[in-house]
ZAKOLSE-957380 format. One record per residue (C-alpha): residue in one letter; x, y, z. Coordinates in steps of 0.5 Angstrom, whole numbers, padded with zeros to 4 digits, always signed. Last residue first. Layout:
N
AXYZ ...
% end
This chain:
686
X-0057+0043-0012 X-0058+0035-0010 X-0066+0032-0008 X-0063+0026-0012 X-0056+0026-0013 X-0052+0029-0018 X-0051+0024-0025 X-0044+0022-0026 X-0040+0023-0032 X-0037+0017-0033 X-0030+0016-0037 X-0029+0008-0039 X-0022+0007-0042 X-0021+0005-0049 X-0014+0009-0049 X-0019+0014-0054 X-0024+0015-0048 X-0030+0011-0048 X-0036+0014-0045 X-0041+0014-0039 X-0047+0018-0038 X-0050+0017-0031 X-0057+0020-0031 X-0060+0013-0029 X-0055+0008-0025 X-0048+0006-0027 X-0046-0001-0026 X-0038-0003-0027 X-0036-0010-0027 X-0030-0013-0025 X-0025-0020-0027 X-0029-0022-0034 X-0032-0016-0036 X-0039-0013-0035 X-0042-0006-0036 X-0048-0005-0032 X-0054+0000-0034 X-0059+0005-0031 X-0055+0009-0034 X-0054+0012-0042 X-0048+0009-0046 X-0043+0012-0051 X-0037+0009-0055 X-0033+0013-0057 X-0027+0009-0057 X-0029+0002-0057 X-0033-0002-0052 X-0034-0010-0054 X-0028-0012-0049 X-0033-0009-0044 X-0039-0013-0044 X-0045-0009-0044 X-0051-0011-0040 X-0058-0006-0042 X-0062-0005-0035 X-0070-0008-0033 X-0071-0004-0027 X-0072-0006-0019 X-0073-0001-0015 X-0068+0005-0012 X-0064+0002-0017 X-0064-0005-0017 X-0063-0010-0022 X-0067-0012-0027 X-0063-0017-0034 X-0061-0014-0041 X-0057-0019-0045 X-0051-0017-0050 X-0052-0009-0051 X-0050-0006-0057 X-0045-0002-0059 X-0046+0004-0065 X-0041+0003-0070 X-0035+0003-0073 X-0032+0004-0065 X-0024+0007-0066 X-0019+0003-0064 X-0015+0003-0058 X-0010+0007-0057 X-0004+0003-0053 X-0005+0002-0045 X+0000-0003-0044 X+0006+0002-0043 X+0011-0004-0044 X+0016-0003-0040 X+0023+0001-0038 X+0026+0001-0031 X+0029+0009-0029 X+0033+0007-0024 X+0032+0013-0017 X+0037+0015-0012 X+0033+0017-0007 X+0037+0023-0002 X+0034+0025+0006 X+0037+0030+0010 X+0034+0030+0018 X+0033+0036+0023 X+0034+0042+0020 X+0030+0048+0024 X+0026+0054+0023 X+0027+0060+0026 X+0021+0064+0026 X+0020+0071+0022 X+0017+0067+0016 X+0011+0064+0020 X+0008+0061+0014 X+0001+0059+0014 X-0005+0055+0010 X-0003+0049+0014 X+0000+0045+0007 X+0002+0049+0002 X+0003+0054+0008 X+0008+0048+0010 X+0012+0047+0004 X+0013+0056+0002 X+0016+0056+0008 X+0020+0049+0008 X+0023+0051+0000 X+0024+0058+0003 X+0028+0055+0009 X+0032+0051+0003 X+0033+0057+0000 X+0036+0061+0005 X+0041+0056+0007 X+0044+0055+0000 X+0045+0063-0001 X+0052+0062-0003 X+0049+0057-0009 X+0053+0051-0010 X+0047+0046-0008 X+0043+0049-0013 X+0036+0048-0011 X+0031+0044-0016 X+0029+0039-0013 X+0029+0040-0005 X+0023+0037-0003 X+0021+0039+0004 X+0018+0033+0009 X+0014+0036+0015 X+0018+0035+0022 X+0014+0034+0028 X+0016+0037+0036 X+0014+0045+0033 X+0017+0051+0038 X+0024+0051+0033 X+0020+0050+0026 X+0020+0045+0023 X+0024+0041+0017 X+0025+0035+0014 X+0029+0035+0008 X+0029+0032+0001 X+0034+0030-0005 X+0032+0026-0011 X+0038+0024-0016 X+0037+0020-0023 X+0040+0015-0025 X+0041+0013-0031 X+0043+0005-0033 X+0047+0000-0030 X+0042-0003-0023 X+0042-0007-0018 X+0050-0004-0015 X+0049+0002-0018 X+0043+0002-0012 X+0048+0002-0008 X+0053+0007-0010 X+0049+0012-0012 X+0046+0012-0006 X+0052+0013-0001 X+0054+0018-0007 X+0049+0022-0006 X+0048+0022+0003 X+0056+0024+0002 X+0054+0030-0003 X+0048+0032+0001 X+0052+0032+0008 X+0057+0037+0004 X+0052+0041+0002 X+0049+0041+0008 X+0056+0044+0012 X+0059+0048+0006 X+0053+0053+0007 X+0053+0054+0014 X+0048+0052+0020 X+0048+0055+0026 X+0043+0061+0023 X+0038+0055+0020 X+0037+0051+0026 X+0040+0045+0027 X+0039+0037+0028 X+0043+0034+0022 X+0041+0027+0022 X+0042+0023+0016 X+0038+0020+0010 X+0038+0014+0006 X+0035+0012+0000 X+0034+0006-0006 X+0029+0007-0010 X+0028+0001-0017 X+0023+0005-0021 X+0015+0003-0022 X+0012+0003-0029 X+0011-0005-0027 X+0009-0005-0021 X+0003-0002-0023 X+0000-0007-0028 X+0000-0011-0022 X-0004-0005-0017 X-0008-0004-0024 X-0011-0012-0024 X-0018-0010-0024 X-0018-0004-0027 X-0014-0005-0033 X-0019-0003-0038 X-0018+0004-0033 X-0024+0006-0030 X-0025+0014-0030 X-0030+0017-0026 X-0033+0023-0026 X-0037+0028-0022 X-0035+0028-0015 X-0041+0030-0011 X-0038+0027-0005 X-0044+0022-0005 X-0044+0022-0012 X-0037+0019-0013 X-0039+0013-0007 X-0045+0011-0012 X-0041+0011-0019 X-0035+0007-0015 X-0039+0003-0012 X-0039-0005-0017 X-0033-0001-0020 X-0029-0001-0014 X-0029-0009-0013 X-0024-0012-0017 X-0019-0007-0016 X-0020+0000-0019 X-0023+0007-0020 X-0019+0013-0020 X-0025+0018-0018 X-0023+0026-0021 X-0022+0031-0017 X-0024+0038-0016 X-0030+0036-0012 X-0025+0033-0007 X-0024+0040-0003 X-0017+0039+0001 X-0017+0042+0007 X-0013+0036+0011 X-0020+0034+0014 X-0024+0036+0007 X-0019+0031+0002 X-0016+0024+0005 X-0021+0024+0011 X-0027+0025+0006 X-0025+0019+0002 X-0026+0014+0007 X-0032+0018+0009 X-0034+0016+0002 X-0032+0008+0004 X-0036+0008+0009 X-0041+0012+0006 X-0041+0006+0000 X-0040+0000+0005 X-0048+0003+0009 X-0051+0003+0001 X-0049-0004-0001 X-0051-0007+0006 X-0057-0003+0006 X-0060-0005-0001 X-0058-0013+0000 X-0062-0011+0007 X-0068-0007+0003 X-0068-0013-0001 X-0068-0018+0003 X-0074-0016+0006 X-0074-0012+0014 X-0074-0015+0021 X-0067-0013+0023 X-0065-0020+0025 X-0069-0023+0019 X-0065-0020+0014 X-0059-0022+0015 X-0061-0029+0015 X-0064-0027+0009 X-0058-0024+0005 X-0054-0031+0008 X-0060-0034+0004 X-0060-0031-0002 X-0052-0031-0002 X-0052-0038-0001 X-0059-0038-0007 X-0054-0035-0012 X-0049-0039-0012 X-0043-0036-0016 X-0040-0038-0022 X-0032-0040-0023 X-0030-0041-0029 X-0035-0037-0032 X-0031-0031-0033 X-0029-0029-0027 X-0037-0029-0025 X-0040-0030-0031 X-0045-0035-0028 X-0047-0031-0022 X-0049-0024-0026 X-0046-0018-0021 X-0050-0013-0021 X-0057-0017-0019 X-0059-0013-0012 X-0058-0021-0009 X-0050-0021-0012 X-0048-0015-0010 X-0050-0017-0004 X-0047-0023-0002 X-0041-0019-0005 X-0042-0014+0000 X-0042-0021+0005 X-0047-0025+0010 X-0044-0030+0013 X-0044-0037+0011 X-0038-0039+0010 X-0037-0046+0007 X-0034-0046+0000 X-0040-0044-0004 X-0037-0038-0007 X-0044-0034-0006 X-0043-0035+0003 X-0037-0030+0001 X-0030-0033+0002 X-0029-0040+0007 X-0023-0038+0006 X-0021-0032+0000 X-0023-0027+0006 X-0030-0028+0009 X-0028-0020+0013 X-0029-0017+0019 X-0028-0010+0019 X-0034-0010+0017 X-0041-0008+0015 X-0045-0006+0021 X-0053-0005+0023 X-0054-0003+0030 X-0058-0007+0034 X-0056-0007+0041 X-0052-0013+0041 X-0049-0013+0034 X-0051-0013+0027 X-0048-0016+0022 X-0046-0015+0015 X-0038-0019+0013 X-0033-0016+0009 X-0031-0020+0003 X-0033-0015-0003 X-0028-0009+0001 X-0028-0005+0007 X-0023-0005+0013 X-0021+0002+0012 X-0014+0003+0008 X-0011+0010+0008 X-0004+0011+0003 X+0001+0017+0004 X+0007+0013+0000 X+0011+0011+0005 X+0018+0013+0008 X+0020+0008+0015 X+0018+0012+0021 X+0014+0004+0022 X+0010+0005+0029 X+0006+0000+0031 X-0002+0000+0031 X-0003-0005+0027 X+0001-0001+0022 X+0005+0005+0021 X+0006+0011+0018 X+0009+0019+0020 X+0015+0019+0015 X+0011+0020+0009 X+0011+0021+0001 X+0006+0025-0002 X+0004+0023-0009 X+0004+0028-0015 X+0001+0030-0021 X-0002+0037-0018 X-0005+0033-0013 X-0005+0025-0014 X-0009+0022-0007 X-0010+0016-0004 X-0015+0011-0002 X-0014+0003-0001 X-0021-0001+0000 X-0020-0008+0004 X-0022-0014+0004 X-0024-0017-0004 X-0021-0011-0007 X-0023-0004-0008 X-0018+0001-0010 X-0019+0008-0010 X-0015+0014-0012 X-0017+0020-0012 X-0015+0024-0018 X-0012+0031-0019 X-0007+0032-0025 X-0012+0029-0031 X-0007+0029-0037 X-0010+0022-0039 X-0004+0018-0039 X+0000+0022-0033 X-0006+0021-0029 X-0005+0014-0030 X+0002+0014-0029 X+0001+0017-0023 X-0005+0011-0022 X-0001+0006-0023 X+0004+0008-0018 X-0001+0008-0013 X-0004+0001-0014 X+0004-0001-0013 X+0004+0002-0006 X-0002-0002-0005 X+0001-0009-0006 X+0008-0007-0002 X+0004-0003+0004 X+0008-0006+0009 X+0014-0008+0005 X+0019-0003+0007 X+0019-0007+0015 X+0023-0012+0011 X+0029-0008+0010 X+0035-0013+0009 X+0030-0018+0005 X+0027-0012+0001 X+0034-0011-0001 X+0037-0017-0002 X+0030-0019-0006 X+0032-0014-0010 X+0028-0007-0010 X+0022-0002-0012 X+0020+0004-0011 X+0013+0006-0009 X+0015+0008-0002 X+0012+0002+0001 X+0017-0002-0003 X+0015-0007-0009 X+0020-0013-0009 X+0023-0015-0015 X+0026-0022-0019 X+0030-0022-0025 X+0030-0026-0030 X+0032-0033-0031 X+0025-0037-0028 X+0025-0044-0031 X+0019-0047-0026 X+0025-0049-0021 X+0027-0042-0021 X+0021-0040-0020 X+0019-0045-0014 X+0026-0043-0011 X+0025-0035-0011 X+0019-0036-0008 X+0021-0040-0002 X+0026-0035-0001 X+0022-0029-0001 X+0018-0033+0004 X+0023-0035+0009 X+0026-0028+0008 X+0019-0024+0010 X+0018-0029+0015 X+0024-0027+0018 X+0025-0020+0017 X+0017-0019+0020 X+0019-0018+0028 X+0026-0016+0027 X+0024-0010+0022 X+0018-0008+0027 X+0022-0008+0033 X+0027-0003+0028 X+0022+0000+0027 X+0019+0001+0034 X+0026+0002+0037 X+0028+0009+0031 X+0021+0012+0031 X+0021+0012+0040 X+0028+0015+0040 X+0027+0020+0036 X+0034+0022+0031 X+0035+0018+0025 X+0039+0012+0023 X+0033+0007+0021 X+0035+0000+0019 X+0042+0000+0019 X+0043+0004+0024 X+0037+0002+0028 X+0040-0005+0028 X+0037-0013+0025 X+0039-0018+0027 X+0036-0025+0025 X+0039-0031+0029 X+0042-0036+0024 X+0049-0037+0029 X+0047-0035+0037 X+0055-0034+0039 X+0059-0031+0033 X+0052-0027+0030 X+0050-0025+0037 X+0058-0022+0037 X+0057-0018+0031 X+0051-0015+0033 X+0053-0012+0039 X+0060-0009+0035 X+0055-0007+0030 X+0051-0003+0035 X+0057-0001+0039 X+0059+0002+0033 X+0053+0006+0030 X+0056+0012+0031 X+0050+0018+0030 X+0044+0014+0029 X+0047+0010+0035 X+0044+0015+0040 X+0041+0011+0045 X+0043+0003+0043 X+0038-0001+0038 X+0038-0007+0037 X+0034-0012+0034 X+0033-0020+0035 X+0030-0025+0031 X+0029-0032+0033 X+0028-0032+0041 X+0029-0038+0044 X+0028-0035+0051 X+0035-0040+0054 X+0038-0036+0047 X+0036-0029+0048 X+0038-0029+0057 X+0045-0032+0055 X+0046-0026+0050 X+0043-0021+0055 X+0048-0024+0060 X+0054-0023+0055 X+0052-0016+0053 X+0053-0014+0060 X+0060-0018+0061 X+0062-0016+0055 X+0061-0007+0056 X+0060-0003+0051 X+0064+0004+0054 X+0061+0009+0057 X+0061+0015+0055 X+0063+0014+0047 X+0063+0020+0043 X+0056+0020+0038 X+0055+0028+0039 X+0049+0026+0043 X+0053+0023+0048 X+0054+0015+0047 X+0052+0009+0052 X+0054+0002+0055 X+0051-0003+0059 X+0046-0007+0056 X+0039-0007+0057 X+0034-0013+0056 X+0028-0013+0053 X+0025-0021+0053 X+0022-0020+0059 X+0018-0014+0057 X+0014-0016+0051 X+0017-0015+0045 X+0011-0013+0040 X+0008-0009+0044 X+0001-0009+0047 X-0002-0002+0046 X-0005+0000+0053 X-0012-0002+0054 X-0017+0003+0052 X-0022+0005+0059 X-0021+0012+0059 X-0022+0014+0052 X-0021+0021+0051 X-0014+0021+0049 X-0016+0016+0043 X-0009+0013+0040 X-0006+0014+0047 X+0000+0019+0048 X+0006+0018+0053 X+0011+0018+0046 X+0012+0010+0047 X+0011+0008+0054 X+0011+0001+0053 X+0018+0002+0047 X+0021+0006+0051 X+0022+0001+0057 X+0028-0002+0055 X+0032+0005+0057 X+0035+0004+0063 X+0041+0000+0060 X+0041+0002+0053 X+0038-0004+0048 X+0038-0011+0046 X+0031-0012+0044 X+0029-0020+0043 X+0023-0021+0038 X+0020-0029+0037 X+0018-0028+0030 X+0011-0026+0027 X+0004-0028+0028 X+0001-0022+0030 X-0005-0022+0025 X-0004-0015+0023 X+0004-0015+0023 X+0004-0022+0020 X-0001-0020+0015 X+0003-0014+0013 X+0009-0017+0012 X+0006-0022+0007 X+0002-0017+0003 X+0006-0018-0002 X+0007-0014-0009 X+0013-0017-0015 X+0016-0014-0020 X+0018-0020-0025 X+0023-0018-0030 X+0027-0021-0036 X+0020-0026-0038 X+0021-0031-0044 X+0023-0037-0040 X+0018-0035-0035 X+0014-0036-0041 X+0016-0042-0044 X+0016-0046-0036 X+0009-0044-0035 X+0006-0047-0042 X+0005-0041-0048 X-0002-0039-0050 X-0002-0033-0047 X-0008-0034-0043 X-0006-0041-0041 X+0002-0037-0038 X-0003-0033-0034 X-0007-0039-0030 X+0000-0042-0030 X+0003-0036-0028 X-0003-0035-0023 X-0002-0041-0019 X+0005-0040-0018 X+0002-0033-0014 X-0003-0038-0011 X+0002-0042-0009 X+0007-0037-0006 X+0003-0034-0003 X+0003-0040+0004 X-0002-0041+0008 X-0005-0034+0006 X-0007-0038-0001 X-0009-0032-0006 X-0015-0034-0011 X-0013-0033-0018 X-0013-0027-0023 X-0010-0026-0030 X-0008-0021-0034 X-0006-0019-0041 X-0002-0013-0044 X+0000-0011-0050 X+0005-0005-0049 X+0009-0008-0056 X+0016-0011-0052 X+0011-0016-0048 X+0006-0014-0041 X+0005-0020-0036 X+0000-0018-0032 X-0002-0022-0025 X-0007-0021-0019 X-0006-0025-0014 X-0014-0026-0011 X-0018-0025-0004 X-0012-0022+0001 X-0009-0019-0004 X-0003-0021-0007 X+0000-0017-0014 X+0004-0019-0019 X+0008-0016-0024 X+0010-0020-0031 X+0015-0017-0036 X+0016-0020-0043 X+0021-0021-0048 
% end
């Protein structure tokens, strides 16, 4: 039997299927932003060839398809979601313009206020209202919510969230509103704060549930679609979806919560790498993943990933739980320009899978990081995935010259200047994950993956002085390979707004026990094997207005010092985190939180390789540049054994990725068949 993860970017689907052995086999083809699913059909055809079955054969043969989409965070970025209406509190429909009163840059005078998802005539206020406590002091009212009903059907809105002030500690009013929307606008989307979000902070609660409403639908349109496209392709198994907070779900689940799916693709990037850093018992690496658009970076410390409450995307508020993943605006496909006044740019803007880097000879013209690559002579156009699809050298000559032009210098001091401007863009990307938050990179560990990563990654390392780098076999396809290690995750939480003095024991016990069997219960539903139990809270201290997240594994709910222990927990979690505890401080509680964790088994698709029985041997030699053009050895990495070693200047190719290392690099070949390179120091470092 086979399991098969899938990861869209927004260059390539990348595709693993692992057997019952651990071996795995990839594939990769061009993503279709008109429609995924294509491209994700697309790759099983492509997979299906390389395992040398016929598509209904191995779909036939595959119990689980985990599955990784960036279709939500497209609508988000590119604003092409649903038509949202907003049910909420009389008197309060404008929370979602004022948000918390703060801009992104306070010091920006002239920045434009955020525009919402919802604008205001479609934001209706309905009369009713709950205390604090959940007690009902004005009734839901029919008359009210008639004519905000009548108000949704003559906009024509599609998806409506609803979100009434307090709601989070009754969620009646909200579930009798939707019931109604349900009797008389039959088919729209609905999506309530209680369901999606049922914590306290108003702010949080509207913007995720707006976000929810704003990409359920396209995500269920999408999710549907796929499943009928297996289904019809003799797909029997079973299909999920990869959560931002590196679990996954059904598609019952996903669909349910669609705004969980933000950050699905990288998400599965990082449960890859954890498992990674578990096979090569390395605790701390960076995780750096390059792709054709972007470049997703995130930590493992001690072994462990952080999960956070404080993300969003596209400037929305999503409080929604998400591993703490940064994405900047850099990959193979990010566009060189030069604006206005001179200034030498390489990105945010992307070539994208169409028209793609001018190499690809689909119509763009701009001048790209591949572009580039291919000019300094790192990447061999006629080996381009394979040599299946080879690149055209003079396209990406001419957009380099073009480039070239405007700034008035040679083509290889441009191709050389937008390789060096990507590298410190991403290298600052890092610097934001490690020294801001107080964490010294040196320590760490570059975790090298995507497509793109290998072609940098030496030369990213060397300007954090990092000093070695791992790049797994599977390093073009890790996000796809990673779905497959990660487990089914189901949470809920529940809000208890107390300090510590006015909270008892048997209270926060209880709430655990009753959020535990709540999870259990639904994730027993998907799933029949062990189940395991994650509890957490988020805490702060009563001056502070932001909560930090406190795991709780470990303490005994029965003990009759339960309350200390939790406080301890959160006094020990914020020194770890800001270097000081406030010990003579009240702290308070503010939400419980409980996942129930499936543990999914698959294939390791990493088993020990073969030893080398002799030395390996370049396939060809070609020049590159390296400060000035060189001749250099070019190795393919499917001839690389463990114990292999190679000196730099050299390139090592494989069919989806490649790896170059400049002089004084020393790269090799650890026992899993993965590259282990020691990097040199820079020129002029100490």
């Amino acid at each position: 039997m086979l399991t098969i993860g899938v990861d869209v970017g927004g260059t390539f689907t990348d595709l693993v299927a692992i057997d019952e052995s651990g071996r795995a086999v990839f594939a990769k083809a061009l993503s279709t932003p008109q429609d995924q699913s294509i491209g994700v059909m697309a790759g099983l055809d492509e997979l299906a060839r390389r395992l040398h079955l016929s598509r209904a054969e191995m779909l036939a043969q595959t119990q689980r398809l985990v599955h990784g989409t960036t279709v939500a965070t497209n609508a988000l970025l590119e604003r092409k979601g649903a038509k949202v209406a907003l049910l909420t509190t009389e008197g309060h429909r404008d929370v979602l313009e004022m948000r918390e009163g703060l801009k992104g840059n306070r010091y920006d005078l002239r920045s434009p206020p955020p525009e919402p998802l919802v604008p205001r005539e479609l934001r209706f206020g309905v009369r009713e209202r709950l205390k604090a406590d959940g007690e009902a002091s004005t009734p839901l009212d029919d008359a009210s919510l008639g004519r905000a009903i009548a108000a949704i059907r003559e906009a024509g809105a599609t998806s409506v969230a609803i979100c009434f002030l307090h709601a989070y500690r009754n969620p009646a009013h909200e579930i009798a509103a939707s019931e109604r929307l349900a009797r008389e606008l039959p088919g729209i989307s609905i999506s309530r704060s209680s369901d999606v979000l049922p914590q306290i902070k108003e702010y949080e609660r509207v913007s995720t549930t707006v976000v929810n409403a704003y990409v359920r639908p396209i995500v269920r349109r999408y999710l549907e679609q796929l499943e009928k496209r297996l289904r019809e392709a003799g797909f029997k198994g079973a299909l999920f979806i990869i959560l931002s907070h590196g679990g996954m779900a059904p598609v019952e689940e996903a669909t349910r919560l669609a705004a969980a799916t933000v950050l699905s693709g990288p998400a599965g990037g990082m449960s890859g790498c954890r498992r990674c850093a578990v096979m090569l018992g390395i605790p701390d690496l960076v995780a750096f993943d390059m792709g054709g658009t972007s470049t997703d970076i995130s930590l493992i410390a001690d072994s462990s990933v952080t999960l956070s409450a404080d993300g969003g995307l596209a400037g929305e508020r999503i409080a929604l739980r998400s591993l703490d993943i940064s994405s900047i605006a850099a990959g193979g496909g990010s566009i060189a320009s030069v604006d206005s006044g001179g200034i030498f740019h390489v990105g945010p803007h992307s070539a994208g899978a169409v028209p793609g880097p001018a190499c690809y000879a689909q119509g763009g013209t701009a001048p790209t990081v591949t572009d580039a690559n291919v000019v300094l002579g790192y990447l061999d156009p006629a080996a381009f995935m394979g040599g299946k699809r080879p690149l055209d050298t003079q396209a990406a000559e001419a957009a380099i010259d073009a480039l070239a032009a405007t700034l008035k210098i040679t083509r290889d001091e441009a191709a050389a200047g937008v390789f060096r401007l990507v590298n410190l863009k991403m290298a600052d990307g890092i610097r934001l994950m490690t020294l801001r938050r107080g964490v010294d990179p040196r320590r760490f560990a570059l975790l090298s993956f995507g497509g793109a990563a290998g072609l940098h990654a030496a030369e990213v390392a060397r300007e954090l002085e990092l000093t070695r780098i791992i790049v797994p076999t599977t390093a073009s396809v890790l996000s796809a390979w990673g779905m497959l290690t990660s487990d089914l995750r189901y949470e809920v939480s529940r809000t208890h707004f107390e300090t510590g003095a006015r909270s008892t024991a048997a209270e926060v016990r209880g709430i655990f026990t009753e959020l535990e069997e709540r999870a259990v219960k639904r994730l027993r539903g998907w799933f029949d094997g062990e189940i395991k139990v994650e509890r957490s809270a988020e805490m702060r201290y009563g001056e502070q207005i932001f909560e930090i997240d406190v795991p709780l594994d470990g303490v005994d709910l029965d003990s009759p010092s339960l309350i200390a222990d939790i406080e301890d927990r959160f006094h020990i979690r914020h020194e770890e985190l800001y270097t000081y505890a406030s010990r003579d401080q009240e702290v308070v509680f503010v939400n419980a939180r409980v996942a129930a964790i499936g543990a999914v088994a698959a294939g390791e698709g990493a088993a020990q390789a073969a030893p080398a029985a002799a030395p390996c041997k370049p396939r060809s030699r070609r020049k590159a540049f390296f400060g000035a053009w060189r001749e250099c050895d070019v190795y393919a990495l499917d001839d690389l054994k463990p114990g292999h070693r190679i000196e730099g200047p050299a390139i090592i190719e494989a069919e989806t990725t490649t790896v170059v290392i400049n002089a004084g690099d020393q790269l090799s070949v650890n026992a899993l068949g993965w590259l282990d390179i020691r990097v040199a120091k820079a020129a002029g470092a100490a």
